[in-house]
C-alpha positions in Angstrom: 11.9 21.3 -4.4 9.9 19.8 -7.2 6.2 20.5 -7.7 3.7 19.2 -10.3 1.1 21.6 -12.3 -1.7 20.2 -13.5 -4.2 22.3 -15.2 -7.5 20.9 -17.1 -10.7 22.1 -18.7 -14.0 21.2 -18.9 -14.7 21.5 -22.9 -17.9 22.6 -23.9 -20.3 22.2 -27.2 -21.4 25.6 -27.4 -24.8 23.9 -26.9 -26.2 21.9 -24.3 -23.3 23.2 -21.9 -22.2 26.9 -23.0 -20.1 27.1 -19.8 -16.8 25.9 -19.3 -14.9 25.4 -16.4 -11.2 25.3 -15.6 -9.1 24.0 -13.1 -5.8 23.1 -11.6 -3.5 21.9 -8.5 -0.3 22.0 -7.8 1.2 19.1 -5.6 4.4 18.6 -4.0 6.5 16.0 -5.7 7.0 14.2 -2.6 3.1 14.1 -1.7 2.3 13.0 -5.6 2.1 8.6 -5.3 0.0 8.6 -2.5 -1.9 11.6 -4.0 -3.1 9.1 -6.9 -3.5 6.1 -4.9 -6.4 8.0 -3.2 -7.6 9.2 -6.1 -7.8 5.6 -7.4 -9.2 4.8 -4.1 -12.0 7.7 -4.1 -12.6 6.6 -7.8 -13.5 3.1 -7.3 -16.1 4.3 -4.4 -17.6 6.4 -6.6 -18.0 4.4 -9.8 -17.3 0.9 -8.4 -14.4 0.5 -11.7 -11.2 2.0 -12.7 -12.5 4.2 -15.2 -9.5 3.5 -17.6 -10.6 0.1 -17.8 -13.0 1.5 -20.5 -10.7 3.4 -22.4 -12.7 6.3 -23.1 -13.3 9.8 -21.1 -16.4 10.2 -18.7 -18.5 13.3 -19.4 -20.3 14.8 -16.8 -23.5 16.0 -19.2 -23.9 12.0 -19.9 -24.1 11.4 -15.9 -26.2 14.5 -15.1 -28.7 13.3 -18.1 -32.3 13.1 -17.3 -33.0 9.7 -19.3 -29.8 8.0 -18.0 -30.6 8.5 -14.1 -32.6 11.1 -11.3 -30.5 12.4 -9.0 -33.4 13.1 -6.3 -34.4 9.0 -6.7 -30.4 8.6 -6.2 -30.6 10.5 -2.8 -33.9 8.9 -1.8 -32.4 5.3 -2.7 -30.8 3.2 -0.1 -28.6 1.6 -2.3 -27.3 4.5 -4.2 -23.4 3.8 -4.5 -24.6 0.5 -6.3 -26.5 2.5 -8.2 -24.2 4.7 -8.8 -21.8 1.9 -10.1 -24.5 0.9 -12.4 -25.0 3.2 -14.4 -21.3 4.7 -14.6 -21.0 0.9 -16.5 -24.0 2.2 -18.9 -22.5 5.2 -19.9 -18.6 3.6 -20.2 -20.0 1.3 -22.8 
């Protein structure tokens, strides 16, 4: 029986985000491939691009800031997954 730890952390600046959060699962090495093809599946919904195509990390503070997008004008909008897509692409570059 083989079983794979993964732990992670958020990372803060101390300034604009003095919280950090931590995190882990543990998954069974037999459940592990398909694991991360739906993760790449449930990725490309959500940003419409592999995010490693850009080569760089995706912080949540550059998502979740004001100038870059609303969240309540995402909810209201119709076509917010494309949205959504769009500006993941404006922060990745």
């Amino acid at each position: 029986m083989s079983w794979l730890l993964f732990l992670d952390e958020s990372g803060h600046d101390h300034k604009n985000c003095p919280y950090e959060v931590r995190g882990g699962i543990s998954i069974h090495a037999s459940k592990l491939w398909p694991f991360v093809q739906q993760l790449q599946t449930a990725e490309f919904a959500a940003f419409g691009a592999s995010l490693r195509e850009y080569s760089k990390e995706l912080k949540g503070s550059k998502l979740l800031n004001k100038d870059r997008c609303s969240t309540r004008r995402a909810a209201r909008d119709r076509s917010a997954a494309a949205n959504r897509h769009r500006m993941t692409r404006q922060v990745c570059r």
